[in-house]
C-alpha positions, 0 to 999 in steps of 0.5 A: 493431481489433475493428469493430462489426457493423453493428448495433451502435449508435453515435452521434455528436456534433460540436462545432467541431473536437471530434468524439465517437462513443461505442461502445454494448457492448451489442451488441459482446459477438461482438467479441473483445476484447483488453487495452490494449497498451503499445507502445513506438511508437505507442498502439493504438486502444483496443478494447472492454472484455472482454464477459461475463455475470458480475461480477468483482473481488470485494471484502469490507471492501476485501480480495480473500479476506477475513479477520476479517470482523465479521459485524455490518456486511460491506462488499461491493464487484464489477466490474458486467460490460459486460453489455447498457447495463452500467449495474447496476439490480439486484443479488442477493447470496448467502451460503454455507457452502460453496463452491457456494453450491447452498444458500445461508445468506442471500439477499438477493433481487433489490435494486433498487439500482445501487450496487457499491461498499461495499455494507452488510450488516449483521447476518447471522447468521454464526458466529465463526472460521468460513469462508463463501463468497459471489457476486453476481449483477446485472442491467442492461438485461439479465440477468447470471450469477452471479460466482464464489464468493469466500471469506471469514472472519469474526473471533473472538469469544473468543480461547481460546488459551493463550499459549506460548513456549520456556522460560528466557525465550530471545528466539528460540523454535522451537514445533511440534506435528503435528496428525492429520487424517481422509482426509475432503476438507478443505472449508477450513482456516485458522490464526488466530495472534497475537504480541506484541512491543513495537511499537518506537522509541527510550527512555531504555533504546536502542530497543525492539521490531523494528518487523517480525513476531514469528512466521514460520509453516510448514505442513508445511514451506511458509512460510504467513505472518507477524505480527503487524502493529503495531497501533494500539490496546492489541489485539494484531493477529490473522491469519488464514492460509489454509492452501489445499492445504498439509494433508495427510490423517494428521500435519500439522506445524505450526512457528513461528519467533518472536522478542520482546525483551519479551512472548514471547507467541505464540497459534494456532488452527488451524481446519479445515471438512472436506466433511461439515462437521465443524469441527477445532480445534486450540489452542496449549497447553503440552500440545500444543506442544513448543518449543526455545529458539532462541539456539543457533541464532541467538546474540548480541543485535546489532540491524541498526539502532541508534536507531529500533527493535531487530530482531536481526542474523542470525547463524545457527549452523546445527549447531544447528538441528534439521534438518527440524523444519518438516516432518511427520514429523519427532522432537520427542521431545527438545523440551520442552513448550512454556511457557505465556507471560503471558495476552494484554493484551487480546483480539485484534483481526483484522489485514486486512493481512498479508504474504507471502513470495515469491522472487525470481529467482536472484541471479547471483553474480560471483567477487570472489576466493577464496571470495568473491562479489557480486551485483546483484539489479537492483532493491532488494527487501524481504526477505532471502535464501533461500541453498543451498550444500555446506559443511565443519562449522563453515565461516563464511560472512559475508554483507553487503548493502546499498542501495548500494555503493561505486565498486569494487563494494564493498557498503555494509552499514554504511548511513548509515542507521544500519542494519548489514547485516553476519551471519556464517552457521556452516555444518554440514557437507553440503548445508543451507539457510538463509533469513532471518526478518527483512527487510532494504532492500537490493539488492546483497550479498556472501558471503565465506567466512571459513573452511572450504569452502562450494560449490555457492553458490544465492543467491535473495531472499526478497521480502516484501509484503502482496500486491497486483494491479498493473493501473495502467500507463503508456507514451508517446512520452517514454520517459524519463518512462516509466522515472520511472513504472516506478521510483515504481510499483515503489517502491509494490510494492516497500514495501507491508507492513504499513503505509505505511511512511517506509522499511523501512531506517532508521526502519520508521514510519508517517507521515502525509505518508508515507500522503498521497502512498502512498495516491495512488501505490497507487490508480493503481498497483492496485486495493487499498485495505486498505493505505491504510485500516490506514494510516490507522487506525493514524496517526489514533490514533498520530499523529507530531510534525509540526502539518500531518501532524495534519490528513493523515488527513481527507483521506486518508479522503475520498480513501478514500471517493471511491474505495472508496465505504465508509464504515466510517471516516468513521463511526469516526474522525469525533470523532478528526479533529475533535479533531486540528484546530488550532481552539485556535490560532485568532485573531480574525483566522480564522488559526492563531496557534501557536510552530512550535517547533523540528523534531522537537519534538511539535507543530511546523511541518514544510512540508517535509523535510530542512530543505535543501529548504524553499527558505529557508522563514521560520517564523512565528506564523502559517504558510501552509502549516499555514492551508492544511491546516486549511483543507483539513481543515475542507472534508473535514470538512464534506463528511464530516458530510453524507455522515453526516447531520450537516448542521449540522455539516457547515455549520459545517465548511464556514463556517470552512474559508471563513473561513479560506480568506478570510484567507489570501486577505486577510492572507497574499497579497503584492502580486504575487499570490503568497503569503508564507510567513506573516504579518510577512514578505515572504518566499515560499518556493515551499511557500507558493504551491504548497501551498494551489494543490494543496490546491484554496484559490487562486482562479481569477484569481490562477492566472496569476500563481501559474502563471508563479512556480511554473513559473519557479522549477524544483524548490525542494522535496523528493522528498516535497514535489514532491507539491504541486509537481506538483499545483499545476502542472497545477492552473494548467494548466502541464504542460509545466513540470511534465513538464520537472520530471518528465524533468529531469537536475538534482540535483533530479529523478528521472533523477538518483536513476535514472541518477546515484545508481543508485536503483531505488525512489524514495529520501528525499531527492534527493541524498546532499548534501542529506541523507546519511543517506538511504535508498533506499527512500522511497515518499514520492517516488513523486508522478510515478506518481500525477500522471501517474494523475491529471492526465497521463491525467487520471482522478480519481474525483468521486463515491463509488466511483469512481462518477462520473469526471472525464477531463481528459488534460493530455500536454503535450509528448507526441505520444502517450500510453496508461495504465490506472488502476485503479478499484474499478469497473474499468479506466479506459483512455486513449488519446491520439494528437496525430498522429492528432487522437485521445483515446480513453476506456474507461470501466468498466461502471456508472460514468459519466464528464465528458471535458474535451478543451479548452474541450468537455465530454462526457458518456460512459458505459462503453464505448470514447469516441473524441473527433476533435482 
């Protein structure tokens, strides 16, 4: 334990049994300070935060290295150092166009400000496509250092490069060119590249588009990146790929794999600042890019899924391949000139999302027979397969891989999603390599030999995500609840792409119910917040079919503004929200009155999904659960229009979602308290109760009631709808049934999804039983991790930017407890211990934050907060 000197000042507070003492860090900075430690035991007493000069955590427009950064409105956000009262007064900003910042571009000079988070710049006078660098300095009650620089990269202005493909029209092109640069120290370099394809789903002609990237880049051999993103508009999406330390002085090899039913259109420039400042530029044009058609190397048109989307099955025919060819140095002189592809349909927007390939740890390969082998990598992944071996000419190697796999170890790769993971791979002869293009869900496989000689066998996954911090963490004296914790965490990790995504198995589509429950499972599991807002962008202007889902994205922007405290969305989307509403189907009665259609069909009714799950649900003209969400939608609204200065819309807003809330209150609440499906049925399936509890419309003195019929009825809802399940629990104050639900080994829990179904992310539906062609990659069900974030260790943000926060810890049956949830101002710390009569709280630095320990409130700010049970 890190003891404050004795000068340090402490003060302390007692009321009845509670006791506070609250740690001042002002003078704690000569203690060493450590990270939280998850023990398997017993929690540790927390120590004070890490004590330092500088701030950290810098964030551009929500991104850690920022890229198509507008330079007409930068949104700047750090972590405040626990620095003298670690509450900020001032800040200064600085901005520069190289690394030092020794001469800055722009100052701000000292602002008299303590925000942190989402902090406006606007109109700087910066150039397009051009990398700067900026840093921060702030002041509390005493005077900081300045932070490390941090890089940034603002968008272009006019798109200049020409479209290309390889000619004939192939769906596989190889492009490459090699650019020569000075010995002259590289200052920074980036390429800028767009694909289009079409962006997928089912037509009259199957389906289109791969749902996935069109490009695969290398630099000098080095895979740099992936795009483009599915966009949300009519623009192309636009990556900026850093290329680091991947240049060299003298050739640099530039080399793209891309595919593209439709489109085949393909754009880059690479951008290069060297030391003295002098910018290169290099442009994709039929003059300097050579292309090879790629349907030798990868033949044959099969999808690996049949309905929802067309992305190509991989069966790689490796004599064909041009060895080397994504290195410098290598001889193109046999490829053609690239062909100039149609001009783009628009001009590129940037994509603040974009993923990146990793490796996962050696596969170790178990002997099955002759020549053929399995392997378990532990956990699904996303991704595909980095495979090396010696082969004789023309050997063919079938490679399988699959989600599950059968009792006799068999792989399934003709999923029950609808997906085909089956390839067959012609080996040249000798040592070669080969690494799949696309992604693939999948954790088990197996390679058969089906002629010739392969040995010397290499088998390591290639993982691909959209790159993420995790600092969200979580251990208690339930170790089973752990295990649930850590399978929803790694399902946030596992599927962050370039959306938020139902799965990257079967359908690869955004939804926003989807969004809803990633967006909380995201913010407490890591300080990212782009992913979340791309999602949300995207949904509100491409929204699916379900009538609820339509009033989602409001309120996933307002949970984005209390934790990002930027702004940027609710002032672009407004008019969309508003226009999402129900309002038309409006009766005097202030209830919706709408048909709720069949599933599926544009408009309808959801409540919940598969249909097994809604325990029995009546549909009606007027649907509870549809009322509840509006109503909900209508208090976001109203709480966005004030913080934009629309007052008297925010009043109207605010009257209707009353109204509403009244209504239901008056004509959908039965005579026991509990609330019917809809109106002209008695009915009440557990979804009519629980989700206007989550959605914070139940008044306090049916709260009893509602409590004893939800706690009661056990799980009736599905993995997804668990969600408002759980919410509605804790809301009631019942966190022993809603920890009960959480540990269960009933069908409808997550040990059975761990233990019986052998699932290592969270599938989409409980259990095979219930909906067979699910998948086993479906972050919809990650709800443990965010309650346990949110009302487990209690933490939830309640003003803009994390700004203020409410800890509230219901452990229920815990004897002891630790988490961290992450905060745009840092790590929120918790520490609770039943034996030793303690609940202890770190609260990042210029934030403050209300403590509930039973029927005592306390007020703390940062630092370490210990209140005696």
């Amino acid at each position: 334990m890190c003891v404050p000197p004795a000068s340090m000042p402490i003060t302390n507070s007692c009321c009845g049994a509670l006791c506070v003492m609250t740690v001042n860090l002002a003078a704690a900075r000569p203690c060493a300070a450590a990270s939280l430690l998850l023990v398997s035991s017993r929690a540790k007493e927390l120590r004070p935060m890490d004590s330092t000069t500088r701030p950290g955590g810098l964030l551009m427009n929500l991104q850690e290295h920022a890229v198509g950064v507008d330079a007409s409105a930068l949104r700047c956000s750090w972590i405040v150092p626990m620095l003298g009262d670690a509450q900020q007064r001032r800040y200064r900003l600085q901005i520069a166009d190289e690394p030092t910042c020794a001469d800055p571009l722009w100052d701000s000079g000292s602002v008299l400000s303590a925000e942190s988070a989402g902090v406006l710049i606007q109109d700087l006078p910066l150039q397009p496509s051009t990398p700067y660098w900026w840093r921060v300095q702030v002041d509390t009650s005493e005077r900081g250092d300045w932070s490390h620089v941090a890089p940034f990269t603002t968008a272009p202005c006019q798109w200049p490069a020409t479209p290309i493909w390889a000619e004939d029209g192939a769906d596989w092109a190889l492009l490459r060119t090699e650019i020569d640069l000075p010995v002259t120290p590289i200052r920074a370099a980036f390429v800028e590249a767009v694909g289009l394809s079409p962006e997928g789903g089912p037509s009259e002609d199957g389906p289109r588009g791969g749902r996935q990237h069109v490009y695969k880049l290398w630099v000098n051999g080095q895979v740099i990146g992936f795009g483009s993103v599915r966009s949300q508009d009519d623009h192309p999406r636009l990556h900026t790929h850093h290329l680091d330390d991947a240049l060299r002085p003298g050739p640099n090899a530039l080399a793209v794999l891309a595919w593209a039913q439709e489109g085949r259109q393909f754009a880059a420039r690479l951008v290069g600042v060297l030391e003295d400042g002098t910018r290169i530029e290099h442009l994709t044009s039929p003059e300097t890019w050579r292309a090879l058609p790629g349907n030798g190397l990868l033949p044959g048109e099969r999808s690996i899924e049949g309905f929802w989307y067309h992305a190509p099955a991989e069966d790689w025919d490796l004599r064909e391949e041009p060895v080397g060819w994504t290195a410098r140095g290598f001889d193109d002189a046999g490829w053609a000139a690239a062909s100039a592809a149609a001009a783009l349909p628009a001009q590129p927007s940037p994509a603040i999302v974009s993923l990146g390939q990793t490796g996962g740890e050696r596969a170790r390969l178990e002997p099955v027979g002759p020549g053929a082998w399995r392997f378990d990598l532990g956990r699904e992944v996303v991704g595909g397969l980095h495979v090396r071996c010696r082969a004789s000419d023309g050997a063919r190697l079938a490679v399988h891989l699959g989600e599950q796999r059968e009792a006799d170890g068999r792989v399934i790769s003709t999923m029950p999603t609808g997906n085909v993971y089956e390839e067959t791979w012609t080996l040249r002869g000798g040592e070669q390599e080969i690494e799949h293009w696309g992604y693939r869900a999948f954790r088990h496989g197996e390679l058969r030999v089906l002629s010739g000689s392969v040995e010397g066998l290499e088998v390591t996954p290639t993982i691909l995500s959209s790159g993420t911090h995790h600092t969200g963490a979580f251990a208690s004296s339930g170790p089973e609840l752990d295990r649930v914790h850590e399978m929803c965490r790694y399902s946030i990790e596992a599927t962050a792409l370039d959306l938020y995504l139902d799965t990257p198995a079967r359908e690869r589509g955004p939804y926003e119910g989807d969004a809803f429950v990633n967006q909380l499972s995201q913010y407490a599991c890591e300080r990212s917040y782009a992913l979340a807002r791309v999602s949300n962008q995207y949904l509100t202007r491409r929204p699916t079919w379900p009538a609820e889902y339509h009033l989602m994205p409001v309120l996933v922007a307002w949970e984005d503004y209390l934790a990002t405290g930027d702004d940027a969305q609710l002032r672009t989307d407004l008019e969309l929200w508003r226009g999402a509403n129900h309002d038309r189907h409006l009766g005097a009665d202030d209830l919706l009155h709408k048909d709720p259609r069949p599933s599926s069909d544009w408009g309808a009714d959801l409540v919940d999904w598969p249909q097994t799950c809604r325990d029995d649900y009546e549909f009606t003209e007027v649907n509870t659960v549809l009322n509840a969400f509006q109503t909900a939608a209508h208090q976001a609204l109203a709480r966005i229009c004030a913080v934009l200065g629309r007052d008297g819309e925010a009043k109207r807003h605010a009257a209707l979602a009353e109204r509403m809330r009244a209504a239901i209150e008056a004509h959908l609440v039965r005579e026991d308290g509990l609330y019917r499906d809809g109106l002209g049925t008695e009915h009440s399936a557990q979804h009519a109760s629980a989700i206007p509890v989550a959605l914070g419309l139940a008044p306090a003195s049916r709260h009893d009631v509602l409590g004893e019929a939800l706690a009661a009825g056990g799980m009736r809802m599905s993995v997804y709808g668990a969600q408002f399940l759980l919410d509605a629990l804790f809301t009631l104050g019942r966190a022993d049934e809603a920890h009960a639900l959480m540990t269960s080994r009933g069908q409808r829990g997550w040990l059975h999804l761990l233990d019986d179904l052998g699932a290592s992310i969270v599938p989409e539906a409980w259990d095979p039983s219930l909906k067979p062609n699910m998948t086993y990659s479906h972050a919809w069900g990650t709800a443990p991790v965010n309650v346990i974030a949110r009302h487990v260790l209690g933490v939830r943000a309640v003003a803009p930017g994390a700004a203020r926060l409410e800890i509230t810890p219901q452990p229920g049956p815990l004897t002891w407890m630790e988490g961290t949830v992450p905060t745009i101002r840092g790590d929120v710390r918790v520490r609770y211990d039943r034996e030793e009569g303690a609940l202890e709280v770190r609260i990042p630095a210029n934030t403050t934050a209300r403590v509930r320990c039973g029927d005592v409130e306390r007020e703390v700010g940062p630092g370490v907060t210990r209140l005696g049970l």
